[in-house]
N, CA and C atoms as an extended XYZ file, in Angstrom:
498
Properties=species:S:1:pos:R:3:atomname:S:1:resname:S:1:resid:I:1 pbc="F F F"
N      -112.486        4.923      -33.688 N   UNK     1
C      -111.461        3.969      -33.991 CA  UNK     1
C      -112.117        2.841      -34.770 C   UNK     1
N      -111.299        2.392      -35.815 N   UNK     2
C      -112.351        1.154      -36.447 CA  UNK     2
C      -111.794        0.180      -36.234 C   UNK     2
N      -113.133       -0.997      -36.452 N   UNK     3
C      -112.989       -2.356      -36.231 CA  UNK     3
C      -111.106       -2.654      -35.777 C   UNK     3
N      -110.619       -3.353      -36.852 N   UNK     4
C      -109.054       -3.578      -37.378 CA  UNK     4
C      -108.021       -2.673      -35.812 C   UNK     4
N      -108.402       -1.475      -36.374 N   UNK     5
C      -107.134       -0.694      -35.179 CA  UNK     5
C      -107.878       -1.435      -33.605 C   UNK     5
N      -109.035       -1.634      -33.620 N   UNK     6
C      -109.549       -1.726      -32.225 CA  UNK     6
C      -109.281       -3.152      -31.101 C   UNK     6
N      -109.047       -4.034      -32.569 N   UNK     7
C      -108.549       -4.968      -32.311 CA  UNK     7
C      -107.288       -5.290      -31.974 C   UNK     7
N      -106.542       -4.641      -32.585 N   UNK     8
C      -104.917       -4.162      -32.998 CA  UNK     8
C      -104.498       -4.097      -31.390 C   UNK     8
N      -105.190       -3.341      -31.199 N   UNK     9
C      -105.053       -2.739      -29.698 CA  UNK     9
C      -105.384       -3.465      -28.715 C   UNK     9
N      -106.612       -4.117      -28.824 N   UNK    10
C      -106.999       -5.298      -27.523 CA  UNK    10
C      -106.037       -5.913      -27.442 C   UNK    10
N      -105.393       -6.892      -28.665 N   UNK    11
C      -104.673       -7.723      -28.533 CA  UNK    11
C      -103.028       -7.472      -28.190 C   UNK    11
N      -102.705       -6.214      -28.295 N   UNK    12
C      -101.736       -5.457      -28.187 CA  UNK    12
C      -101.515       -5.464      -26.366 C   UNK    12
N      -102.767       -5.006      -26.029 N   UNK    13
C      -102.405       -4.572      -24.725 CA  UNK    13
C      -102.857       -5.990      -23.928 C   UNK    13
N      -103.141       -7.109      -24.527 N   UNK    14
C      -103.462       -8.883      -23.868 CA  UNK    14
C      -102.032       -8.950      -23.901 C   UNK    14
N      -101.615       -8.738      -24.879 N   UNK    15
C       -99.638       -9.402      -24.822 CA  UNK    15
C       -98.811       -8.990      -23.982 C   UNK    15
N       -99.103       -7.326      -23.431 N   UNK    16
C       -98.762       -6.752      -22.544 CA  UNK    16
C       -98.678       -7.328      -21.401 C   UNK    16
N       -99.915       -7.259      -21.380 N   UNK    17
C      -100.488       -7.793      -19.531 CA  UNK    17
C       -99.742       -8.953      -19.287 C   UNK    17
N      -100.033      -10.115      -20.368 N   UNK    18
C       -99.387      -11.248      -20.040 CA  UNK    18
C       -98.008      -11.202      -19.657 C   UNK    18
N       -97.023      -10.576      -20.820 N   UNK    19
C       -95.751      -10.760      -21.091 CA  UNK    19
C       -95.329       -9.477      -19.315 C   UNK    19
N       -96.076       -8.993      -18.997 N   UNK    20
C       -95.803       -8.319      -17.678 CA  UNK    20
C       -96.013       -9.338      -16.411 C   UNK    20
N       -97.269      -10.134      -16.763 N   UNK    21
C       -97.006      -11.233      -15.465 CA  UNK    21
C       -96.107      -12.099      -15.498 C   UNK    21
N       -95.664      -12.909      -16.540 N   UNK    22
C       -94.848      -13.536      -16.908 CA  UNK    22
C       -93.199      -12.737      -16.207 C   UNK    22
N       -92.861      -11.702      -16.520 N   UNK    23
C       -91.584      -11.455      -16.200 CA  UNK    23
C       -91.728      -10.724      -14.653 C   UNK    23
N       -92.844      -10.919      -14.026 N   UNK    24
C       -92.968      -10.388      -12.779 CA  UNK    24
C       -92.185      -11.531      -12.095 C   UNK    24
N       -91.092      -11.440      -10.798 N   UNK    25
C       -90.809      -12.405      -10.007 CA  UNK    25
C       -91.721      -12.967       -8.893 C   UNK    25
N       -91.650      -14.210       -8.733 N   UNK    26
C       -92.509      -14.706       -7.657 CA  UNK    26
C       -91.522      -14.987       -6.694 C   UNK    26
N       -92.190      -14.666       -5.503 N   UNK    27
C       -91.400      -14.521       -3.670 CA  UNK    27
C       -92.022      -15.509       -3.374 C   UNK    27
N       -91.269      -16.550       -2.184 N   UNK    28
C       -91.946      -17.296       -1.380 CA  UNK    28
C       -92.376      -17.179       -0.630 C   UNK    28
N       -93.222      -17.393        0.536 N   UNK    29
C       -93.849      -16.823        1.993 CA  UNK    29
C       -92.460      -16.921        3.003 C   UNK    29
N       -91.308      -17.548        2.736 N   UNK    30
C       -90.323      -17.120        3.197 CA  UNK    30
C       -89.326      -16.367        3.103 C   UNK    30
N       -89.500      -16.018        2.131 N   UNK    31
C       -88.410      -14.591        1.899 CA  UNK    31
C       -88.645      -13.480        2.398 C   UNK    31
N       -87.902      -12.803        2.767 N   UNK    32
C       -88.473      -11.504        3.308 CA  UNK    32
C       -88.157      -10.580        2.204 C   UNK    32
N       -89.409       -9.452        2.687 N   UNK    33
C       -90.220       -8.649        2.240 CA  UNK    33
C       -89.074       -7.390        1.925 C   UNK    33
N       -88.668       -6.493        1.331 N   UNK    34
C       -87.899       -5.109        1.148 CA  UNK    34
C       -87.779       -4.564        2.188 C   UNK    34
N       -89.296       -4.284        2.736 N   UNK    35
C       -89.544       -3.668        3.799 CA  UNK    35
C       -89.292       -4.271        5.013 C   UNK    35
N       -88.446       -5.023        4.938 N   UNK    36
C       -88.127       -6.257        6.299 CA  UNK    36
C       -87.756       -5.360        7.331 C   UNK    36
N       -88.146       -6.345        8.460 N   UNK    37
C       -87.388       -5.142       10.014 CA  UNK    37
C       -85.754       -5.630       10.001 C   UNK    37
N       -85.292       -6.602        9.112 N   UNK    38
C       -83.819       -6.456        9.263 CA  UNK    38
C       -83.125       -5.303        8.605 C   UNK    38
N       -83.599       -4.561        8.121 N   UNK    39
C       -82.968       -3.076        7.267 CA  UNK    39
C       -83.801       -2.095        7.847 C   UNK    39
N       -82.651       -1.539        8.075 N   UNK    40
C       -83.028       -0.099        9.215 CA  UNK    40
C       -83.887        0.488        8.153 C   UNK    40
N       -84.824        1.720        9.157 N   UNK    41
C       -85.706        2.738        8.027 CA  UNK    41
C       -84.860        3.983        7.503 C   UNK    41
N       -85.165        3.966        6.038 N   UNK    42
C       -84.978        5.011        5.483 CA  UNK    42
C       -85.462        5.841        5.888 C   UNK    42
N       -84.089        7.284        5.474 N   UNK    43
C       -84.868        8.651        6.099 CA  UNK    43
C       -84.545        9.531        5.026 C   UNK    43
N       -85.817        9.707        4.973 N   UNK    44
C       -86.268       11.201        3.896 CA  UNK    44
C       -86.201       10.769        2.249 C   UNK    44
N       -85.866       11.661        1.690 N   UNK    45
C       -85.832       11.511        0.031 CA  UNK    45
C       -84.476       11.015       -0.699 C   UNK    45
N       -83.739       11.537        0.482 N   UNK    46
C       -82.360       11.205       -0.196 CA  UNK    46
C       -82.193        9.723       -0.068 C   UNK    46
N       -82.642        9.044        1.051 N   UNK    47
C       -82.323        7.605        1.093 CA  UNK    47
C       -83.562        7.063       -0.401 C   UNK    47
N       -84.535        7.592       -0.479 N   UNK    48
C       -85.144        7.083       -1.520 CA  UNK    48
C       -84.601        7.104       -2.815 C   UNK    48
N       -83.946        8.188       -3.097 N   UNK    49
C       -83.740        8.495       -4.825 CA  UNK    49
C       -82.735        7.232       -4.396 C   UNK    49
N       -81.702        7.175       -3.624 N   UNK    50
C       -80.505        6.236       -3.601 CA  UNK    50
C       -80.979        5.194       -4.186 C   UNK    50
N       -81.997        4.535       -3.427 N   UNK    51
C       -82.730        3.336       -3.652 CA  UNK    51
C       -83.644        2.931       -5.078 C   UNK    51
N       -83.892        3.944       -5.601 N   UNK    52
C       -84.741        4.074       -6.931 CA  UNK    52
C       -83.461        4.589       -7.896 C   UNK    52
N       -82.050        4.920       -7.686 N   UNK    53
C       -81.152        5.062       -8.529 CA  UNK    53
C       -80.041        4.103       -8.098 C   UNK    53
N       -79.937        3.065       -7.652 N   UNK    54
C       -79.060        2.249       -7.253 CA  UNK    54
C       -79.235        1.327       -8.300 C   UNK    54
N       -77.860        0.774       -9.214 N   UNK    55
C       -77.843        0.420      -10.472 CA  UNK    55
C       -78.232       -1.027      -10.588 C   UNK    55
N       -78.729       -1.533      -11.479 N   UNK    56
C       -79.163       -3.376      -11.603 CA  UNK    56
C       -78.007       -3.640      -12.248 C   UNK    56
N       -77.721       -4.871      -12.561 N   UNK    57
C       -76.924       -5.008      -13.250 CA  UNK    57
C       -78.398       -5.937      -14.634 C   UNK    57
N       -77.712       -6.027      -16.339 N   UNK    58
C       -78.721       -5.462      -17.251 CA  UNK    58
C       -78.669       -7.059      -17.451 C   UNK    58
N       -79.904       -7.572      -17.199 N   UNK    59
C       -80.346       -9.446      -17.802 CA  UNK    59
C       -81.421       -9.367      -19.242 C   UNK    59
N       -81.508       -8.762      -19.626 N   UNK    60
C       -82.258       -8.549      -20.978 CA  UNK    60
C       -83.655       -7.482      -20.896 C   UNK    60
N       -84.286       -7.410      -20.112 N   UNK    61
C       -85.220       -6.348      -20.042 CA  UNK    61
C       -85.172       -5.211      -19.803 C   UNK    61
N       -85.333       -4.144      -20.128 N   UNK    62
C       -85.798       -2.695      -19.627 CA  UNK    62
C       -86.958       -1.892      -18.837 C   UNK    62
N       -86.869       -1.099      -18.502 N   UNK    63
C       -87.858       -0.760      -17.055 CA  UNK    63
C       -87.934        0.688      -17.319 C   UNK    63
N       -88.610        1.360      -17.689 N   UNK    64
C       -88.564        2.621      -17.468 CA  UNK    64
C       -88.152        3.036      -15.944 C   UNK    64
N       -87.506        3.840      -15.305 N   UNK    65
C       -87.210        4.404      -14.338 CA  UNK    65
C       -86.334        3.658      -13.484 C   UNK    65
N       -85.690        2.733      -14.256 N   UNK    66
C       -85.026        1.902      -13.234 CA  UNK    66
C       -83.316        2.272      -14.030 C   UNK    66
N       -82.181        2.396      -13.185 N   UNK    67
C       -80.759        2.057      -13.399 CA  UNK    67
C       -80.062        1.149      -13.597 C   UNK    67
N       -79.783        1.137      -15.034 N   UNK    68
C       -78.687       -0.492      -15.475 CA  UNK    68
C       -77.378       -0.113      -15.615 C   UNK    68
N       -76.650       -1.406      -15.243 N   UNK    69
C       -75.328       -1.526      -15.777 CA  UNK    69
C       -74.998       -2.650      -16.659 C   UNK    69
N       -74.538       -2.108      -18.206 N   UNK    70
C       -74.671       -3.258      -19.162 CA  UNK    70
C       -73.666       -2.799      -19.964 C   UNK    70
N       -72.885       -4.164      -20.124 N   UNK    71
C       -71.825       -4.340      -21.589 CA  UNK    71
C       -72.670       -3.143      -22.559 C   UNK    71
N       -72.180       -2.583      -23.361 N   UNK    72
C       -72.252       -2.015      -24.576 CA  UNK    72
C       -71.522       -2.180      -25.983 C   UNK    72
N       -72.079       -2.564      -27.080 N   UNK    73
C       -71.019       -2.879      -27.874 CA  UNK    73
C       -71.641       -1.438      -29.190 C   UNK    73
N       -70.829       -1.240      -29.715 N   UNK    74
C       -71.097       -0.200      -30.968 CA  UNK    74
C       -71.855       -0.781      -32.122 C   UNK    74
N       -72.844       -0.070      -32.737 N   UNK    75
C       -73.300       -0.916      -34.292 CA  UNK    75
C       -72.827       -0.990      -35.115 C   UNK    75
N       -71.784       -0.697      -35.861 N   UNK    76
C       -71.336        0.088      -37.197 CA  UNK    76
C       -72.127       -0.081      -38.289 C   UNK    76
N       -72.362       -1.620      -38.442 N   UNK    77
C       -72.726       -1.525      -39.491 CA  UNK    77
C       -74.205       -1.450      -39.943 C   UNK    77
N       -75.387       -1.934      -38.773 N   UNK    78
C       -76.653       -0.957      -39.037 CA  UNK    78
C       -77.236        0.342      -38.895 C   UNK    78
N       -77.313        0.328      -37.466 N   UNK    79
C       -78.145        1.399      -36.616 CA  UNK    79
C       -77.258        2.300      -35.966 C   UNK    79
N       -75.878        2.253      -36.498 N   UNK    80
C       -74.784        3.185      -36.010 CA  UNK    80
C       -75.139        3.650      -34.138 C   UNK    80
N       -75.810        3.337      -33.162 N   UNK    81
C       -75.880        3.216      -31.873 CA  UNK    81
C       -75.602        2.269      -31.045 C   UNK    81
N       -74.744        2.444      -29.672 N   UNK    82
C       -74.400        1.477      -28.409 CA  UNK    82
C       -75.747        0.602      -28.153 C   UNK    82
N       -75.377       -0.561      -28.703 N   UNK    83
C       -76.343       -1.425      -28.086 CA  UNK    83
C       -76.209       -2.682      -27.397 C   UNK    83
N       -77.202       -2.913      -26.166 N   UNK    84
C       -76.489       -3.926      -25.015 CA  UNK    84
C       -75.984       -4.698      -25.795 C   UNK    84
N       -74.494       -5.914      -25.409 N   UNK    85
C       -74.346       -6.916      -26.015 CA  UNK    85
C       -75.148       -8.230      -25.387 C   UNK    85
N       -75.739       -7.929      -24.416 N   UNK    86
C       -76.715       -9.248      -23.842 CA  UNK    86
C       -78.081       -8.703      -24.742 C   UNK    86
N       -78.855       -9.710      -25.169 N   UNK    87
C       -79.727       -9.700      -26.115 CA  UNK    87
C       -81.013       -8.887      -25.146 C   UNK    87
N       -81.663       -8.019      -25.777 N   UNK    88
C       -82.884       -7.449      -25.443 CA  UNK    88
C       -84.389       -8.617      -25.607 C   UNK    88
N       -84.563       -8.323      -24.396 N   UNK    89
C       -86.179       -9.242      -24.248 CA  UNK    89
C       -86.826       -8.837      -24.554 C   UNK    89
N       -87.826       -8.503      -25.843 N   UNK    90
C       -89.289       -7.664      -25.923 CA  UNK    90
C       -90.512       -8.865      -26.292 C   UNK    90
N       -91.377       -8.270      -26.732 N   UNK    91
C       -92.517       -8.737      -27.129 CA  UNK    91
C       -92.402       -9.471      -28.101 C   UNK    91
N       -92.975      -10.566      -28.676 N   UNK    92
C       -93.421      -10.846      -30.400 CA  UNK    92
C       -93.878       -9.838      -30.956 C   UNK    92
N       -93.360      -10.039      -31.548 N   UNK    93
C       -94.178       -8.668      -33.301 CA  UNK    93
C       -93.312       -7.193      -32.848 C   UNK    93
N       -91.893       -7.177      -31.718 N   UNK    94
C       -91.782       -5.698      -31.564 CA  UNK    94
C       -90.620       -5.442      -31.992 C   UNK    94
N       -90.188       -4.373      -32.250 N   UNK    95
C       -88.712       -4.182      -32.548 CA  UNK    95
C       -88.339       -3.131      -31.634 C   UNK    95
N       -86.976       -2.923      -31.589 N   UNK    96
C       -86.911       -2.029      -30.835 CA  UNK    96
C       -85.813       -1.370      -30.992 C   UNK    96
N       -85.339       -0.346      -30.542 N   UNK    97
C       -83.894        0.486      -30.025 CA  UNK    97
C       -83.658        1.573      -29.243 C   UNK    97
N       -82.674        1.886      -28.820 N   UNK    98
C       -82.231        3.246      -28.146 CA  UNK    98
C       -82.140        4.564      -28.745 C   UNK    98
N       -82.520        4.891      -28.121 N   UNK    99
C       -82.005        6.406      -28.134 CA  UNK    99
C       -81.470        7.500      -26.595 C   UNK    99
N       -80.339        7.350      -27.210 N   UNK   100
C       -79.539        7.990      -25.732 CA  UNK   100
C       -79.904        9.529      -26.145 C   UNK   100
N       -80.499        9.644      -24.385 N   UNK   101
C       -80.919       11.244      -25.057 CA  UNK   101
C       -79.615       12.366      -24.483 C   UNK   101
N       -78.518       11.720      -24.363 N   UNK   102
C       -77.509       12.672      -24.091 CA  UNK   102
C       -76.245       11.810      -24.490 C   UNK   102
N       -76.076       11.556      -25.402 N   UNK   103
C       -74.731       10.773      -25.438 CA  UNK   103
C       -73.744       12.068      -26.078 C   UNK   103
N       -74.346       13.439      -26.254 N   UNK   104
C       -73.197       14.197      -26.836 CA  UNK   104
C       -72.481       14.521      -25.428 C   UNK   104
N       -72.763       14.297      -24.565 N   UNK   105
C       -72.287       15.127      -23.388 CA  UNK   105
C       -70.854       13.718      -22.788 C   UNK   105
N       -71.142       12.735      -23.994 N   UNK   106
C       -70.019       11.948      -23.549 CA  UNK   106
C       -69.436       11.924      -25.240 C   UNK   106
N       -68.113       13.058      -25.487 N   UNK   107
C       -67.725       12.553      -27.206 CA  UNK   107
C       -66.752       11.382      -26.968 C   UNK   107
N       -66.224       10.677      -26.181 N   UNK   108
C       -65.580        9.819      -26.515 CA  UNK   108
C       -66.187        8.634      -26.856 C   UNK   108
N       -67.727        8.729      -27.069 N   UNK   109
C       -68.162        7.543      -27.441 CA  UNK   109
C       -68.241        7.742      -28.892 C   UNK   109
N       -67.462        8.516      -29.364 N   UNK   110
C       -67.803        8.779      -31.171 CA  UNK   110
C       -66.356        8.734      -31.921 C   UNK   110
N       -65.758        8.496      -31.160 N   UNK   111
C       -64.516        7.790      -31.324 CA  UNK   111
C       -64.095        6.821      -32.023 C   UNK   111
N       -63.770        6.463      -32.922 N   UNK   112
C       -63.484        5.226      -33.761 CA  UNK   112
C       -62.791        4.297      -32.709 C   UNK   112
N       -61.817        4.723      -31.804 N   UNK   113
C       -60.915        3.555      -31.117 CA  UNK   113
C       -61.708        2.965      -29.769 C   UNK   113
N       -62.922        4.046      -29.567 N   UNK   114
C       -63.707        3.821      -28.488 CA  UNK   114
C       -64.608        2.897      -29.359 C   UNK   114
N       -65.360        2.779      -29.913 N   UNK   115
C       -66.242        2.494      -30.391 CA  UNK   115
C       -65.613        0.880      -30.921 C   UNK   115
N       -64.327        0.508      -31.097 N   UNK   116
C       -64.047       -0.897      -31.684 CA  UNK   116
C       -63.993       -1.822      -30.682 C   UNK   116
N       -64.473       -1.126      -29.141 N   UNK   117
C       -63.906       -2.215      -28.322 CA  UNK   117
C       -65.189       -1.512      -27.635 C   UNK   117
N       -66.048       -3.129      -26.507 N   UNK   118
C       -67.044       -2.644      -25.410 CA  UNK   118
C       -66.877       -1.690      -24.344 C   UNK   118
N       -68.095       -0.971      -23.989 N   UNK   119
C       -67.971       -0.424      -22.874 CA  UNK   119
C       -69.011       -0.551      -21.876 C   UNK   119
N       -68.627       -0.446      -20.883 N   UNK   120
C       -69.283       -0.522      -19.369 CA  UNK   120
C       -70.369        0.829      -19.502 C   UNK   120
N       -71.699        1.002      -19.717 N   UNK   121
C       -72.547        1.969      -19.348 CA  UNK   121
C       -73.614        1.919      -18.115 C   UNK   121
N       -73.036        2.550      -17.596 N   UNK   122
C       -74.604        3.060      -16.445 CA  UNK   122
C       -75.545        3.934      -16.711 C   UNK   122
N       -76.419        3.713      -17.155 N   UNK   123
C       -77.762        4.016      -17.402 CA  UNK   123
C       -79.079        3.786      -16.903 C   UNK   123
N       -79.936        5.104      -17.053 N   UNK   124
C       -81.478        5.048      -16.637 CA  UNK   124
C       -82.504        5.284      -17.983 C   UNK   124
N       -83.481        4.180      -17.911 N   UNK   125
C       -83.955        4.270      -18.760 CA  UNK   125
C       -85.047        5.597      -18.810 C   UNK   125
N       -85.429        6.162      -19.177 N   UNK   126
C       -86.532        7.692      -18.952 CA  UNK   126
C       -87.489        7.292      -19.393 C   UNK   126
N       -87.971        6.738      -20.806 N   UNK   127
C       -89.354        6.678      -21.129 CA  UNK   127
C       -88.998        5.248      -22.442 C   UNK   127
N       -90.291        4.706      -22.305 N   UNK   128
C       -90.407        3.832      -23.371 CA  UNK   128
C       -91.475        3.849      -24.113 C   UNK   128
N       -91.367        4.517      -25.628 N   UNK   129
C       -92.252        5.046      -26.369 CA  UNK   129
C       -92.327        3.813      -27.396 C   UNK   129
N       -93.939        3.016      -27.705 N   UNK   130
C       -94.324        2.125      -28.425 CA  UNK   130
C       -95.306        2.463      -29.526 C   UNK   130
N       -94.909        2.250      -30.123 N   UNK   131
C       -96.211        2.774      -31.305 CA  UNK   131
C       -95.898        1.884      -32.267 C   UNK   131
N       -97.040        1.966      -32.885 N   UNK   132
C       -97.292        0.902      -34.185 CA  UNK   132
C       -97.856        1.821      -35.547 C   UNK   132
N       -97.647        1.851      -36.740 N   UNK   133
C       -98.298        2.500      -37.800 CA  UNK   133
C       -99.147        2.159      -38.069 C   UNK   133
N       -99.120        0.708      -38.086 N   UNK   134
C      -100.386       -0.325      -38.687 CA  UNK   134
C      -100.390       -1.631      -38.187 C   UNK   134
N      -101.403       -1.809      -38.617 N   UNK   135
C      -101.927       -3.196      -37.639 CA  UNK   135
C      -100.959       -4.057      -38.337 C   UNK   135
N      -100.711       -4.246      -39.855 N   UNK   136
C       -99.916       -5.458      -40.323 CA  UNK   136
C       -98.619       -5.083      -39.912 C   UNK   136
N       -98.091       -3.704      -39.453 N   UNK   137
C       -96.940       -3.528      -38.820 CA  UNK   137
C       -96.172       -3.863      -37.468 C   UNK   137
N       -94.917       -4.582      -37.399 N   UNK   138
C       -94.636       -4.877      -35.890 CA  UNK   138
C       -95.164       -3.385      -35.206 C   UNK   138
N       -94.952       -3.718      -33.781 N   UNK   139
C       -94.516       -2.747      -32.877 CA  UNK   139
C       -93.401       -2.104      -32.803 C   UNK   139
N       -93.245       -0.625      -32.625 N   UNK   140
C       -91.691       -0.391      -32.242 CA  UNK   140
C       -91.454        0.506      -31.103 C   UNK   140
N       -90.958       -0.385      -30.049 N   UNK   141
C       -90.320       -0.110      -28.997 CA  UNK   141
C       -89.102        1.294      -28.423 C   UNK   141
N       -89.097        2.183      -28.347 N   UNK   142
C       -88.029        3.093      -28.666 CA  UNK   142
C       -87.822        3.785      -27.331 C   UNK   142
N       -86.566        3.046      -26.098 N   UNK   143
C       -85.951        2.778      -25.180 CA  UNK   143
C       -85.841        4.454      -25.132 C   UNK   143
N       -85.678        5.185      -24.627 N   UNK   144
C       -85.175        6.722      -24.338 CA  UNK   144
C       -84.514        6.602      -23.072 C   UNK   144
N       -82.790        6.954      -23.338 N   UNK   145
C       -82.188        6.528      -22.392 CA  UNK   145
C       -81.573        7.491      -21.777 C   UNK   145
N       -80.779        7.797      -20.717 N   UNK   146
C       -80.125        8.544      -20.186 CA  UNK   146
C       -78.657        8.202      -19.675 C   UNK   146
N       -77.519        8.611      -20.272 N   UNK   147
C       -76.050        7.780      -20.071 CA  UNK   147
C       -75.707        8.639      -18.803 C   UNK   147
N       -75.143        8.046      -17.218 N   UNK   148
C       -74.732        8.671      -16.660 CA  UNK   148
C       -73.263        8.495      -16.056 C   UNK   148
N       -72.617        7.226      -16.854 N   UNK   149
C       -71.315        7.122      -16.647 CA  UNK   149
C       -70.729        5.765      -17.928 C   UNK   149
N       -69.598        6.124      -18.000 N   UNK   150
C       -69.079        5.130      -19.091 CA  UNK   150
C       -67.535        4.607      -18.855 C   UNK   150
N       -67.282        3.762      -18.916 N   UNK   151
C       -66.023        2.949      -18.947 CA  UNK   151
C       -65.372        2.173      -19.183 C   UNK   151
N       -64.090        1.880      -20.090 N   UNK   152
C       -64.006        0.785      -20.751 CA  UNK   152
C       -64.049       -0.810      -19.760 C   UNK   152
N       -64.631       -1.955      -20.803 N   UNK   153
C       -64.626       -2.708      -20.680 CA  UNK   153
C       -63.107       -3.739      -19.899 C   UNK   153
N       -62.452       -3.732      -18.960 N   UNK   154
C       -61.271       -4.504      -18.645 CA  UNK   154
C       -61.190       -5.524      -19.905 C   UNK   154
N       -59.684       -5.450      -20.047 N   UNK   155
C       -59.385       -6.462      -21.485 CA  UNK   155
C       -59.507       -8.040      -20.593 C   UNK   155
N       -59.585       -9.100      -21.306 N   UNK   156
C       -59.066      -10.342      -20.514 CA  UNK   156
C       -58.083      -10.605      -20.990 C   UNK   156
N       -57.165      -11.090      -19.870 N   UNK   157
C       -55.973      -11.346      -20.304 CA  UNK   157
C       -55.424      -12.447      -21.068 C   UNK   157
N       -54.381      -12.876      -21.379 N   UNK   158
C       -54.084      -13.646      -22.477 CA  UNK   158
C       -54.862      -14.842      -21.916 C   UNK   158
N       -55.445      -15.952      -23.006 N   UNK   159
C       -55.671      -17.246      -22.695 CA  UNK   159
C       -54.851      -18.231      -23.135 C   UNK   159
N       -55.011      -19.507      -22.375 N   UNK   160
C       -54.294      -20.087      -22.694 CA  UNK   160
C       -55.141      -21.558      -23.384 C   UNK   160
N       -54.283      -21.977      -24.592 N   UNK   161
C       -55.087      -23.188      -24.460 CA  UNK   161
C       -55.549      -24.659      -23.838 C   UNK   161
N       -56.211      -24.869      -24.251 N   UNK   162
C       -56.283      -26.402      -22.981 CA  UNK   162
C       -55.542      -27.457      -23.467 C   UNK   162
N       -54.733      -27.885      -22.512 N   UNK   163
C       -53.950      -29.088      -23.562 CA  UNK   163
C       -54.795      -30.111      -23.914 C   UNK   163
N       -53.924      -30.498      -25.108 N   UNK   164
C       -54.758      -31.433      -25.957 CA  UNK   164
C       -54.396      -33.036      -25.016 C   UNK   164
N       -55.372      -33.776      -25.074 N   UNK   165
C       -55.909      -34.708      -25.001 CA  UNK   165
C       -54.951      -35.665      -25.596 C   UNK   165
N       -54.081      -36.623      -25.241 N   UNK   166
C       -53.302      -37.753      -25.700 CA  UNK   166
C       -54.327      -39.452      -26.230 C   UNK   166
C-alpha cells in the first residue's frame, strides 16, 4: 500500500472511531442496565431475534443490523430511490445512499401515485458498504437495506389558520 492510500486510511478509520464515540450514548450510574432484574429473563432465541428485530423509530443514523421505522419520501428528480425524509447523519467527506435489496417484492412503491406522497417504511439495515476510489475522493457510504413492511403516511387534516393579531 503506498504512502498517500496509507494515510487515506489511518485517517479514515481516526474519523471512524471518533465519530463512533461521539454517537455512542452515555448512561448514568443510575439508570438501569437492559439487563435489569426489573424485566423478566428471556427465553431462548425467539425472545432474542424479537429483541434484535424490534423496530427504532429512525433519528438520523444507521446501524447495520438494527430495525427502523422512518418517513420515506421518493427522489424523482435525482437518485430516483425512497429516501428518509429526516436528514441522514454520516461522516465529513462521505456520501451516501440506499439500496433496497428487495423493493421489487413491494411494486406499489413504483407507482407514480405512491411515490407523490410519503410512506411509513420498516426496515433493517443488512450491510453498510464504504469505499473510497481515491484519496482526493469523498467516501461513499452504500446503506444495503431490507424493506419489511410499508404504509402510507396518515394525511393531516385540514389546518386552520391562526387568527390574525388586531
Amino acid at each position: 500500500m503506498s504512502g498517500p492510500a496509507r494515510l487515506a486510511l489511518g485517517a479514515f478509520l481516526v474519523a471512524m472511531s471518533l465519530t463512533g464515540a461521539a454517537a455512542t450514548p452515555t448512561r448514568s450510574a443510575s439508570a438501569p442496565s437492559r439487563g435489569s432484574a426489573a424485566t423478566p429473563p428471556a427465553s431462548g432465541a425467539a425472545s432474542a431475534a424479537a429483541v434484535a428485530s424490534a423496530p427504532v423509530e429512525f433519528t438520523g443514523t444507521l446501524e447495520a443490523g438494527t430495525t427502523y421505522l422512518a418517513e420515506m419520501a421518493y427522489d424523482a428528480r435525482a437518485l430516483r430511490i425512497w429516501r428518509p425524509v429526516k436528514e441522514v447523519r454520516v461522516a465529513k467527506n462521505v456520501a451516501w445512499t440506499i439500496a433496497w435489496t428487495n423493493i421489487d417484492q413491494f411494486p406499489q412503491l413504483k407507482n407514480a401515485a405512491t411515490q407523490a406522497r410519503p410512506q411509513r417504511f420498516r426496515f433493517r439495515v443488512v450491510k453498510n458498504d464504504v469505499v473510497s476510489g481515491s484519496p482526493v475522493m469523498p467516501w461513499m457510504s452504500t446503506y444495503r437495506c431490507e424493506i419489511l413492511a410499508v404504509e402510507p403516511v396518515a394525511a393531516a387534516g385540514p389546518s386552520k389558520a391562526a387568527p390574525k393579531k388586531r
